[in-house]
DSSP file (Angstrom, degrees, kcal/mol; ACC not computed):
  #  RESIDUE AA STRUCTURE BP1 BP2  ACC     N-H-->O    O-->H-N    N-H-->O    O-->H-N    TCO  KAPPA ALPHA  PHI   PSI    X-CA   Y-CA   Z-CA
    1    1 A X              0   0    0      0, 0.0     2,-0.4     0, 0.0    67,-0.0   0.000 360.0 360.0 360.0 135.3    3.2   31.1  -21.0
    2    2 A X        -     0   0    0      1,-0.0     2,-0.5     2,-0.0     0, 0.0  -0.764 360.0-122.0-104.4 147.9   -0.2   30.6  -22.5
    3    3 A X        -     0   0    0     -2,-0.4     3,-0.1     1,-0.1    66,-0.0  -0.733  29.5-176.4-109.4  99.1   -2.4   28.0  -20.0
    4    4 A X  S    S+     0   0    0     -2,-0.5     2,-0.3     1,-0.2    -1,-0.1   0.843  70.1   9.0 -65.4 -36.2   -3.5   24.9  -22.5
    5    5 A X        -     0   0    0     63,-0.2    -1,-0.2     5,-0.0     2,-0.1  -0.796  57.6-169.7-161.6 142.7   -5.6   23.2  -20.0
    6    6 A X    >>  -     0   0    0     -2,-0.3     3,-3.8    -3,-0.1     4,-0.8  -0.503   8.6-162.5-161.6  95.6   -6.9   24.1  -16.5
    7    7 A X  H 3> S+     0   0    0      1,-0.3     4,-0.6     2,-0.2    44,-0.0   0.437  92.5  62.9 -49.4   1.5   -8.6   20.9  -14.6
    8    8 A X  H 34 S+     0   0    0      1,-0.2    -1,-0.3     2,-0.2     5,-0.2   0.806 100.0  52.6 -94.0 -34.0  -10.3   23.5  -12.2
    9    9 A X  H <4 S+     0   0    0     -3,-3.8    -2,-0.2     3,-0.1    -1,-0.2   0.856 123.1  26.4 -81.8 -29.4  -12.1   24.8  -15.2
   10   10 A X  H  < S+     0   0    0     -4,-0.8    -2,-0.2     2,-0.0    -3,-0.1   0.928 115.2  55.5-102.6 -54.9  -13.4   21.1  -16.3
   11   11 A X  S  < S-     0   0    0     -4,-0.6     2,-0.4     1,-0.1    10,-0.1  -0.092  84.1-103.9 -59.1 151.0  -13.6   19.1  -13.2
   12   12 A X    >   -     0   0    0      1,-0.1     3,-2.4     8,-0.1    -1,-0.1  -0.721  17.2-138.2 -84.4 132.4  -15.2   19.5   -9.9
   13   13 A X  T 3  S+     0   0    0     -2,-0.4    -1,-0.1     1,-0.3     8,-0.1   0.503 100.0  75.5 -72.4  13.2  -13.0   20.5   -7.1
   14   14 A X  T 3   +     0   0    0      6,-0.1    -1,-0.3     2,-0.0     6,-0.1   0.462  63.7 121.3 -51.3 -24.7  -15.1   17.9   -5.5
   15   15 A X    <   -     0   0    0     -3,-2.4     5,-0.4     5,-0.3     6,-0.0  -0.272  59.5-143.0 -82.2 152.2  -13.7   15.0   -6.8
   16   16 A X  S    S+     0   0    0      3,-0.1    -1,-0.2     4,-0.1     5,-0.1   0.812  70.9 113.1 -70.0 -27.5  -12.2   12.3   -4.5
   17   17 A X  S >  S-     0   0    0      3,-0.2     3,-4.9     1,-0.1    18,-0.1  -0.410  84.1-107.5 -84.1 127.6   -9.5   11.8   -7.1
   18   18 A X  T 3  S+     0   0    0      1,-0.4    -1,-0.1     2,-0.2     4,-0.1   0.442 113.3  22.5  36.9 -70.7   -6.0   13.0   -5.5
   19   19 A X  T 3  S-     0   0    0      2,-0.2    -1,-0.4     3,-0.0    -2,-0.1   0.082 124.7 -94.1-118.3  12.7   -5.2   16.3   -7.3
   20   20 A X  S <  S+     0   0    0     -3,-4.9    -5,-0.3    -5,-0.4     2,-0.3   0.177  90.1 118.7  71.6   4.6   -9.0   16.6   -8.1
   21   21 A X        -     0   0    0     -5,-0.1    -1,-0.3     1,-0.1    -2,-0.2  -0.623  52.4-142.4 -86.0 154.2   -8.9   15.0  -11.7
   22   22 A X        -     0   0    0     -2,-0.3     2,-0.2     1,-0.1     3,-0.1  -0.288  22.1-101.5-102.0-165.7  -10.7   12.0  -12.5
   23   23 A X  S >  S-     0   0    0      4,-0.3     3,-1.5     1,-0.2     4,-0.4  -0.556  81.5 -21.9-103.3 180.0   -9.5    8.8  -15.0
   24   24 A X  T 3  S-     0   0    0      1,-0.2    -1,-0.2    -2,-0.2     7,-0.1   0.232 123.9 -31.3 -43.3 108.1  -10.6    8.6  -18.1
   25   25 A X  T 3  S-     0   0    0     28,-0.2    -1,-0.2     1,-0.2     3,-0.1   0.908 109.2 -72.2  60.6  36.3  -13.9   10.4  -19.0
   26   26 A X  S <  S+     0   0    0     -3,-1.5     2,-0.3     1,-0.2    -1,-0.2   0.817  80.0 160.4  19.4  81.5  -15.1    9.8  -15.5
   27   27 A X     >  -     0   0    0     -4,-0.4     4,-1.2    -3,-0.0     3,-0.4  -0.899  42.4-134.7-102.1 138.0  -15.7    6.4  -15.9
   28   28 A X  T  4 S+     0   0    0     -2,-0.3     4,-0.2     1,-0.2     5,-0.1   0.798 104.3  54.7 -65.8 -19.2  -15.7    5.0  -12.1
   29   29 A X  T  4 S+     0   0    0      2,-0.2     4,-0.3     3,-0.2    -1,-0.2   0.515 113.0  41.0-130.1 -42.4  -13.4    2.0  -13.0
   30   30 A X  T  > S+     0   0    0     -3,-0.4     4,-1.5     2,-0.2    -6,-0.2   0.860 111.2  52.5 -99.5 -35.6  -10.7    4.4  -14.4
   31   31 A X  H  X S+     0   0    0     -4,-1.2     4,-0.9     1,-0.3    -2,-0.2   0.777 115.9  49.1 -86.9 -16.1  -11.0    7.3  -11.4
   32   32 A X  H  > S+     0   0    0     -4,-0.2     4,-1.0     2,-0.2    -1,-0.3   0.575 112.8  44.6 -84.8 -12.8  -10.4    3.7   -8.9
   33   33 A X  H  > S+     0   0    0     -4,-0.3     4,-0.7     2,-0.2    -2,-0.2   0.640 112.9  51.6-109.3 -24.2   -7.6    2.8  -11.1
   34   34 A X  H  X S+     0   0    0     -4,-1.5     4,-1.4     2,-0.2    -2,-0.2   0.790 113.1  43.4 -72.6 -47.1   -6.6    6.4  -10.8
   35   35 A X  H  < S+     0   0    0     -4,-0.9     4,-0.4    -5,-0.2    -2,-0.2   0.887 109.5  56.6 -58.6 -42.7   -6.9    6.3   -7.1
   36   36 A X  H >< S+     0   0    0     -4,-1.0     3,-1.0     1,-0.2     4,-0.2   0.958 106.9  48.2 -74.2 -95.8   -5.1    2.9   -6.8
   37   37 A X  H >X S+     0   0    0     -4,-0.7     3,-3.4     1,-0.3     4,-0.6   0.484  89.8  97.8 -37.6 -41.3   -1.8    4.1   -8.7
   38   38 A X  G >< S+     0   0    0     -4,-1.4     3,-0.7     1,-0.3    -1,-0.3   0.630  78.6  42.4 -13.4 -71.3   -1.5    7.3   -6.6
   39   39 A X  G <4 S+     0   0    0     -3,-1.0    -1,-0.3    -4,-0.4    -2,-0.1   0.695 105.4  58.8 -37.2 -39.4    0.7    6.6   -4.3
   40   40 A X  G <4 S+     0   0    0     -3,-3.4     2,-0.8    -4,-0.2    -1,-0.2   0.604  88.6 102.9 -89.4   4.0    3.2    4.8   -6.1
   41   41 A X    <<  -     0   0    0     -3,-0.7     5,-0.1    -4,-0.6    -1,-0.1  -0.605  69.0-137.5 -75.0  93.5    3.5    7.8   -8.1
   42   42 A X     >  -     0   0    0     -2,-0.8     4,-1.7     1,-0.1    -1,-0.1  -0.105  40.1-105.6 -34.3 171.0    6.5   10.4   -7.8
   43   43 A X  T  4 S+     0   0    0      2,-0.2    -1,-0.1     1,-0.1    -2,-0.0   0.107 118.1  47.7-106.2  31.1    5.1   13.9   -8.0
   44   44 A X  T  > S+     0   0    0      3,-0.1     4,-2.0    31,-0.0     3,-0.4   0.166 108.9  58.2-127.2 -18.7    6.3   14.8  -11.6
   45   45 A X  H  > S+     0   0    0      1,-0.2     4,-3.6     2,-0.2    -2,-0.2   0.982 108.0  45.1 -61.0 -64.8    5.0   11.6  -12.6
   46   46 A X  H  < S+     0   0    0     -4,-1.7    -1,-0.2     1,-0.3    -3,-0.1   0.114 109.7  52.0 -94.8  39.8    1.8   12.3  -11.5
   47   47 A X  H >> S+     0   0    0     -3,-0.4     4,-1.5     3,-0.1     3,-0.7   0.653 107.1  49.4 -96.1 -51.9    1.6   15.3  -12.7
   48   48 A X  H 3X S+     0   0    0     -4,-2.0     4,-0.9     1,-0.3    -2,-0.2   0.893 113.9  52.1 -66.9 -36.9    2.5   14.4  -15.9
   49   49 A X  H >X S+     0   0    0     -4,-3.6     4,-3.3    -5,-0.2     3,-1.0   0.887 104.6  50.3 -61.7 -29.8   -0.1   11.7  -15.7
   50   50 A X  H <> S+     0   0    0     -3,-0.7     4,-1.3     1,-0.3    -1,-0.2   0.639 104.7  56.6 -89.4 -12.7   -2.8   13.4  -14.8
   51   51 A X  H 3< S+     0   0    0     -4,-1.5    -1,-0.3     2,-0.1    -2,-0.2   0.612 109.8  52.6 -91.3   4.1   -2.3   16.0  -17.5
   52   52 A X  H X< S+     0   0    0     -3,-1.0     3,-3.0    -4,-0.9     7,-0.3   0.757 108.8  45.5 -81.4 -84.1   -2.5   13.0  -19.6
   53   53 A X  H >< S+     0   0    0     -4,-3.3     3,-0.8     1,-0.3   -28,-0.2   0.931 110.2  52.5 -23.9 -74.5   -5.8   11.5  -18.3
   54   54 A X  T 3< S+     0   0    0     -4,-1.3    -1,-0.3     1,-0.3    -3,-0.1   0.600  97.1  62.3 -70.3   7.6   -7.5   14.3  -18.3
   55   55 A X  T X> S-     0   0    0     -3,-3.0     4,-2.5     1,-0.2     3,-1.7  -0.004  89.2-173.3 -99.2  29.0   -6.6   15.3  -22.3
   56   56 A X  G X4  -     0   0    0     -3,-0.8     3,-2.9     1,-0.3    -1,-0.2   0.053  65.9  -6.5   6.6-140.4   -8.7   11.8  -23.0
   57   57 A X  G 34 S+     0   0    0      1,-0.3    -1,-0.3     2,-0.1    -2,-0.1   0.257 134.9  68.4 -90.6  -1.5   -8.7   10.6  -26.4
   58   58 A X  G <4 S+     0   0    0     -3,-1.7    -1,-0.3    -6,-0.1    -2,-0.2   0.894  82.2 176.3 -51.0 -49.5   -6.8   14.3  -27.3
   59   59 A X    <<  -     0   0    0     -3,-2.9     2,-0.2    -4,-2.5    49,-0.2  -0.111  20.4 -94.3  69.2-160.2   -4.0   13.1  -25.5
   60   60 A X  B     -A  107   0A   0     47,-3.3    47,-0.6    -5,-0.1    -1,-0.1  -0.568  11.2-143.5-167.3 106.2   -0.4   15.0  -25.1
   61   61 A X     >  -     0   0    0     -2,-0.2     4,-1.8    45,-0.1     5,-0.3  -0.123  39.1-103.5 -71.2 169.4    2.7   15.2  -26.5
   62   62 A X  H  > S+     0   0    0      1,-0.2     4,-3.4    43,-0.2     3,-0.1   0.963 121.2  51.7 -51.6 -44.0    5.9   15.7  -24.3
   63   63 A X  H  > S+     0   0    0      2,-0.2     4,-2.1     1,-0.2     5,-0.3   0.731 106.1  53.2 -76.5  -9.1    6.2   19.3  -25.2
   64   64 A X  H  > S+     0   0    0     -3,-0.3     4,-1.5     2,-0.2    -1,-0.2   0.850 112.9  49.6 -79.2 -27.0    2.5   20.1  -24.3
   65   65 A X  H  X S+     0   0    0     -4,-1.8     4,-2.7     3,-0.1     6,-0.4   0.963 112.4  43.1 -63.2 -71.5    3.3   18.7  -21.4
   66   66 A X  H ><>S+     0   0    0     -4,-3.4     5,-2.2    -5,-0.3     3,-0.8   0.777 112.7  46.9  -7.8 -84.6    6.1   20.5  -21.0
   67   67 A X  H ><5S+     0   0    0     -4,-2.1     3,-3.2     1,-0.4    -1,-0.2   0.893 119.1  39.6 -49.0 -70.6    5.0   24.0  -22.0
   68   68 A X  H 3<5S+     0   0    0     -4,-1.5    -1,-0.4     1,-0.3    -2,-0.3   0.337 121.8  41.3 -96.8   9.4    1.5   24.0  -19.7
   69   69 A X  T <<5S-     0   0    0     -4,-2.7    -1,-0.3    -3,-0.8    -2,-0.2   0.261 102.7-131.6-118.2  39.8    2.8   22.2  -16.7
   70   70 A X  T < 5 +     0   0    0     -3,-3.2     2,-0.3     1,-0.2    -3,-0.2   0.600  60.5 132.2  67.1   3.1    6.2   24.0  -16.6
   71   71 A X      < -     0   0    0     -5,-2.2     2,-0.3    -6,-0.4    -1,-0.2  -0.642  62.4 -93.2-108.5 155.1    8.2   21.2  -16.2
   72   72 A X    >>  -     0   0    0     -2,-0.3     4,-1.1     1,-0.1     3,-0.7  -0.466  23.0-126.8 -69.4 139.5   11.6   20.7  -18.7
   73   73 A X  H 3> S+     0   0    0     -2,-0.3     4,-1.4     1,-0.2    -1,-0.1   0.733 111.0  55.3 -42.2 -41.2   11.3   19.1  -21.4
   74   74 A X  H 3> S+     0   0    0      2,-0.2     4,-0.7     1,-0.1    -1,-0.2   0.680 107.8  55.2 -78.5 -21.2   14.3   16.7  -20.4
   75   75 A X  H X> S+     0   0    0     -3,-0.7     4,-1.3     2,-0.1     3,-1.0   0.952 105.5  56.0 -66.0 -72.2   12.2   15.9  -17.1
   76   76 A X  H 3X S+     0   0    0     -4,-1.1     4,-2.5     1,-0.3     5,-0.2   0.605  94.8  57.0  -6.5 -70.2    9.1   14.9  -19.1
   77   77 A X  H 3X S+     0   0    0     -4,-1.4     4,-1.6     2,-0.2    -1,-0.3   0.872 105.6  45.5 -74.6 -41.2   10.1   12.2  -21.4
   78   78 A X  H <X S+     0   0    0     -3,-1.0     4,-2.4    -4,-0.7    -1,-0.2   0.979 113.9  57.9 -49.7 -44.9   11.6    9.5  -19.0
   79   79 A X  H  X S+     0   0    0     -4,-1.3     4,-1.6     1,-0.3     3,-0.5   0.910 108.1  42.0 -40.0 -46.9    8.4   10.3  -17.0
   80   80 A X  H  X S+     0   0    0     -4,-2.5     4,-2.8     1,-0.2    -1,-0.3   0.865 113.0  53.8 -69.2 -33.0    6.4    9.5  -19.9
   81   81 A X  H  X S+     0   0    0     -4,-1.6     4,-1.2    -5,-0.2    -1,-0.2   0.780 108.4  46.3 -66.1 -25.7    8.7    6.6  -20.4
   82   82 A X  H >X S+     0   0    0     -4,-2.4     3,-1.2    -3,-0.5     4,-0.9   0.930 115.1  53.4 -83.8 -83.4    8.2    5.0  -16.5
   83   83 A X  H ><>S+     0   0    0     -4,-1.6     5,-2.0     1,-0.3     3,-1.3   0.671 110.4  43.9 -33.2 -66.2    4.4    5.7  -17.2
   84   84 A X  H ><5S+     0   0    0     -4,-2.8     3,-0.6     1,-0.2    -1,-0.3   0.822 114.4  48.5 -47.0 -46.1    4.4    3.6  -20.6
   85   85 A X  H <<5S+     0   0    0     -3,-1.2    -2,-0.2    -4,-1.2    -1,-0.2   0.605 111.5  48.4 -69.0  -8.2    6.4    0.9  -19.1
   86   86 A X  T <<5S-     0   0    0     -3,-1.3    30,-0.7    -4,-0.9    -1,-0.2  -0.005 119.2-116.3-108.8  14.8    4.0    0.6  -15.8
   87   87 A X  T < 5S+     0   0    0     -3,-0.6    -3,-0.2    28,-0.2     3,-0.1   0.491  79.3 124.4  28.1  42.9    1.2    0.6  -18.3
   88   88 A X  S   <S+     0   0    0     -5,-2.0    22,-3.1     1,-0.2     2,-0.4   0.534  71.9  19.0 -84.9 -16.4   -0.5    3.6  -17.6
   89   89 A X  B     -B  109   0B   0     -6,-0.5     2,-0.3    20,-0.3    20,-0.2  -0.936  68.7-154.3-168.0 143.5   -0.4    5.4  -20.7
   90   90 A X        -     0   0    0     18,-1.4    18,-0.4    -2,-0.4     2,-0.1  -0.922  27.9 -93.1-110.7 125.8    0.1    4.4  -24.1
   91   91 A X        -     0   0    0     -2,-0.3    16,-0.2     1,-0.2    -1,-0.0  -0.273  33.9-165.2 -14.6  90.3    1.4    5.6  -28.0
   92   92 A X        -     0   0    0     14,-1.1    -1,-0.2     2,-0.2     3,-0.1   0.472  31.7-124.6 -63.4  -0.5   -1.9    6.5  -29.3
   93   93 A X  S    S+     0   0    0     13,-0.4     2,-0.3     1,-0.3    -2,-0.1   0.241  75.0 107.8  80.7 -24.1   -0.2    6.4  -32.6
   94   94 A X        -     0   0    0     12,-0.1    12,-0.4     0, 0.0    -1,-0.3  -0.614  59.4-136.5-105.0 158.9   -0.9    9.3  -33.8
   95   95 A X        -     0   0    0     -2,-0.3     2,-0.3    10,-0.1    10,-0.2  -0.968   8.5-163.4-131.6 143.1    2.0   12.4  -34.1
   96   96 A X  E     -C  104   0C   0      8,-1.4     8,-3.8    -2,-0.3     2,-0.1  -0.816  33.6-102.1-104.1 145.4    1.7   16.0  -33.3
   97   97 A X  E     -C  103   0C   0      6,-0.3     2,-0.2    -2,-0.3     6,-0.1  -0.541  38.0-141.8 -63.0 138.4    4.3   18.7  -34.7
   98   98 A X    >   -     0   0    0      4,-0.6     3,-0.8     1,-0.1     4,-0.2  -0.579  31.0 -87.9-103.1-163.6    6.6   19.5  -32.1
   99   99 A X  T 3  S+     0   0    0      1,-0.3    -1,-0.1    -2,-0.2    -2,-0.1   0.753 134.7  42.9 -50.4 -27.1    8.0   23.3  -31.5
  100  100 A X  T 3  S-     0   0    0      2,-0.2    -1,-0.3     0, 0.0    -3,-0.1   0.864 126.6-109.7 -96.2 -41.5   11.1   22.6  -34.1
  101  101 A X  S <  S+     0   0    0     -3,-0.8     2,-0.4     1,-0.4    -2,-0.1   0.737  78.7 128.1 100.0  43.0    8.3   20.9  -36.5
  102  102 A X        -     0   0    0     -4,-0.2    -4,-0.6    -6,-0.1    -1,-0.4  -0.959  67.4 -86.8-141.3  95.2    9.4   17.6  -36.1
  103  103 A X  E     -C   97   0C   0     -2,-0.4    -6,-0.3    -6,-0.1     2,-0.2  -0.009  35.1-162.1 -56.1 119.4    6.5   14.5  -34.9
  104  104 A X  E     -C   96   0C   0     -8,-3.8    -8,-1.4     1,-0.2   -43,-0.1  -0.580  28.2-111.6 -96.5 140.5    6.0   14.1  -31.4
  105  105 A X        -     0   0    0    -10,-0.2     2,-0.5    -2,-0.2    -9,-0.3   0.197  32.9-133.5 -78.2 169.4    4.4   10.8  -30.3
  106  106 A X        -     0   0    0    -12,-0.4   -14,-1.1   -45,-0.1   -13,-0.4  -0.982  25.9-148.2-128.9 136.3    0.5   11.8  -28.8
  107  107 A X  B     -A   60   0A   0    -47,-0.6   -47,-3.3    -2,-0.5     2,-0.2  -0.809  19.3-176.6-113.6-178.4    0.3   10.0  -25.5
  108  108 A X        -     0   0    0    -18,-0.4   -18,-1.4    -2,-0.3   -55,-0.2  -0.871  36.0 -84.6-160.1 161.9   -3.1    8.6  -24.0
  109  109 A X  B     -B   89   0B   0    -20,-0.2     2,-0.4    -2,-0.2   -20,-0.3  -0.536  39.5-129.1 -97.0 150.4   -4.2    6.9  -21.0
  110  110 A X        -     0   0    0    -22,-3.1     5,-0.1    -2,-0.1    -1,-0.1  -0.758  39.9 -93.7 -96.5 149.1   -3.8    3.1  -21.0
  111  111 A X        -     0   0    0     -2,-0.4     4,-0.4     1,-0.1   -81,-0.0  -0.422  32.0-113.1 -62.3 162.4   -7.1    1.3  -20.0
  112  112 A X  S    S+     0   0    0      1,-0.2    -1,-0.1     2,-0.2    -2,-0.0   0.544 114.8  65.1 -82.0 -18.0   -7.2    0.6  -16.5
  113  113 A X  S    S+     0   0    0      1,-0.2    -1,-0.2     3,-0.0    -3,-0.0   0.979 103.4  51.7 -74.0 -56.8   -7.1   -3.8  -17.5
  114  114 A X  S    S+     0   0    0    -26,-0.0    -1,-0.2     1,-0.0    -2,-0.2   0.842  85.1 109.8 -73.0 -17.1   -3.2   -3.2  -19.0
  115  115 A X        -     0   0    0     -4,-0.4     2,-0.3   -27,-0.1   -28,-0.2  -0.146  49.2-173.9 -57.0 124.4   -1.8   -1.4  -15.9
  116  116 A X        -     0   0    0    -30,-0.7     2,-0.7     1,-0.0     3,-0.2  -0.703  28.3 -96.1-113.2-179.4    0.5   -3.3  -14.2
  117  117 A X        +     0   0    0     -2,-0.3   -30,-0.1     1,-0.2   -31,-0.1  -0.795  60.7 127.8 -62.4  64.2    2.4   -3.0  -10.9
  118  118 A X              0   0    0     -2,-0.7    -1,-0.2     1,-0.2   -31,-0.0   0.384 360.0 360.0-110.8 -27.5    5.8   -1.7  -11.2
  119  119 A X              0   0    0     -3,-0.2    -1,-0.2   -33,-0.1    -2,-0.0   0.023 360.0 360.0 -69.4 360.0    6.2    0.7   -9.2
């Protein structure tokens, strides 16, 4: 498996935030809103999220998710779907090819304002 992404190599393992990633662009606002949500979080959820966050305005399709955090493909996509309905991350709009070649939605972190309580 080739390693997209490795938060150890861009963050500090200083940071207060949970799993050591911050929210969006270490903004303080977004890494409190990061903090906040934690809890209510399963632990494929926040995984998925936090491999989300940290891809900022890159973003992540399901199977990038997938691939670099090992998780099934079939797990993924309701996650992403509880995440999107609790407004934590949003359809950036934009489509990636996925492994069949086929366009995969890019997700993105929702600003910290549209996140509701759902959980």
């Amino acid at each position: 498996m080739i390693k997209l992404f490795d938060a150890t190599t861009v963050f500090p393992t200083t940071s207060k935030y949970p799993d050591g990633l911050p929210g969006r662009s270490k903004v303080d606002t977004s890494t409190d809103a990061a903090i906040a949500i934690a809890p209510k979080l399963n632990k494929i959820q926040h995984r998925v999220y936090n491999f989300v966050a940290a891809r900022g305005s890159r973003g992540a399709t399901a199977s990038e998710i997938s691939a670099t955090l090992d998780i099934w493909r079939d797990s993924v996509g309701p996650r992403l779907t509880e995440l999107r309905d609790a407004g934590l991350i949003a359809d950036s709009k934009s489509r990636r090819p996925s492994p069949r070649g086929k366009g995969e939605i890019v997700w993105i972190e929702q600003d910290a304002d549209a996140q509701t309580e759902i959980f």
